[in-house]
C-alpha positions as CSV (number, residue, x, y, z in Angstrom):
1,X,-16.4,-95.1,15.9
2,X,-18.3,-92.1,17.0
3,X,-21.3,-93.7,16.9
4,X,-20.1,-96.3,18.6
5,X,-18.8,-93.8,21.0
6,X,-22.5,-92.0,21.3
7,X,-24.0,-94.7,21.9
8,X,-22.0,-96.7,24.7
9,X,-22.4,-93.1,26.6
10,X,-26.2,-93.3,27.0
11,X,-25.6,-97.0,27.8
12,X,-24.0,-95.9,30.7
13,X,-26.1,-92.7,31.2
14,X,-29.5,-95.1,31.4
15,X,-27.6,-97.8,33.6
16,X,-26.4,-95.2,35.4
17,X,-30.0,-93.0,35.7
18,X,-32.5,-95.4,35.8
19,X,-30.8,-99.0,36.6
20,X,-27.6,-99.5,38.6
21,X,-27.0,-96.1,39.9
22,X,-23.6,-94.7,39.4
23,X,-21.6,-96.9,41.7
24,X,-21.8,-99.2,38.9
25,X,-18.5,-96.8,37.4
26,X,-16.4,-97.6,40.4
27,X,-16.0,-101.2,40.2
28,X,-12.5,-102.3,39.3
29,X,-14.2,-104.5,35.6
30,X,-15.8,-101.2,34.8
31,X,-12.8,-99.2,35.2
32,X,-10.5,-101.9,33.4
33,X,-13.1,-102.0,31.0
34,X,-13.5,-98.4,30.4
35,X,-9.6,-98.3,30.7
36,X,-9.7,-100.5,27.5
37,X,-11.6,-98.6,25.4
38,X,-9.7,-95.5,25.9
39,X,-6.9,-97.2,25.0
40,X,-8.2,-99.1,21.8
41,X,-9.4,-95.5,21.0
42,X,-5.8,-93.7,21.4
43,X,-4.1,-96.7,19.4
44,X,-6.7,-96.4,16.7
45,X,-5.6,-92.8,16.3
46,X,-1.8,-93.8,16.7
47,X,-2.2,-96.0,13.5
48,X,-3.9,-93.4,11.8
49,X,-1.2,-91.3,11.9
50,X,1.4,-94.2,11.3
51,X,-0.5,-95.0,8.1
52,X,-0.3,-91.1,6.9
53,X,3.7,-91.4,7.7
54,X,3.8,-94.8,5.7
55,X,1.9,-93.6,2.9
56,X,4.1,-90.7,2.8
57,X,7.4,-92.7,2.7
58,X,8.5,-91.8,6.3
59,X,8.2,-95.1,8.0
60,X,11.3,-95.8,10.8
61,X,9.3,-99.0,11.8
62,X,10.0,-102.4,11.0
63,X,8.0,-105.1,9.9
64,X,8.9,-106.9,13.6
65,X,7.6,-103.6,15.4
66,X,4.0,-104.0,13.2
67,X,3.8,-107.7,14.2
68,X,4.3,-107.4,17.6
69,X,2.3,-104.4,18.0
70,X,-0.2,-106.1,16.4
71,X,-1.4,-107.9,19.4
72,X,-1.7,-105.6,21.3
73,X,-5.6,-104.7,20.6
74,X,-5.7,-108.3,20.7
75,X,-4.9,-108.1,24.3
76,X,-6.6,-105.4,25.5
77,X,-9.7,-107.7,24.3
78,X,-9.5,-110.5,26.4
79,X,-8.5,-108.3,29.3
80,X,-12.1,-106.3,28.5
81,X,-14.3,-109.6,28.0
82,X,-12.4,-111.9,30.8
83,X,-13.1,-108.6,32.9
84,X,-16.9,-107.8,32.2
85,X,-17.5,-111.8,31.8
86,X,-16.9,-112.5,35.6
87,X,-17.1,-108.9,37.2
88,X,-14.2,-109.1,39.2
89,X,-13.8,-106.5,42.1
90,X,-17.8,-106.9,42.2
């Protein structure tokens, strides 16, 4: 993930330098988009610490709450790609 990280900042660091200028960061697909990540990010680190309580024998959550939740990276997705796909707000 932090490479992942590392690089998608000097994506946007040569778009943002060289290509596009930085305007390019104030259109409403970028910010959704960058919106998602931030968010696939924060639950990535919320199931960390979920598994670490599960493993330990502290779970409160039930097996309804980690299907439904499931979806929810799911979501974020197609909100990213539908997002970047037609450039909305462009």
């Amino acid at each position: 993930m932090v490479a992942t990280w590392i690089f998608g900042l000097g994506l946007i660091y040569i778009d943002g330098s060289q290509r596009l200028g930085w305007a390019f960061l104030q259109t409403p697909w970028m910010i959704s988009k960058l919106a998602g990540i931030v968010f696939l990010t924060t639950w990535h680190h919320v199931l960390g610490a979920a598994r670490k309580k599960y493993v330990a024998g502290t779970n409160t959550r039930t097996a309804r709450f980690w299907k439904m939740t499931n979806e929810l990276p799911f979501i974020a997705a197609i909100i990213m790609v539908v997002a970047v796909t037609t450039e909305f707000g462009s």
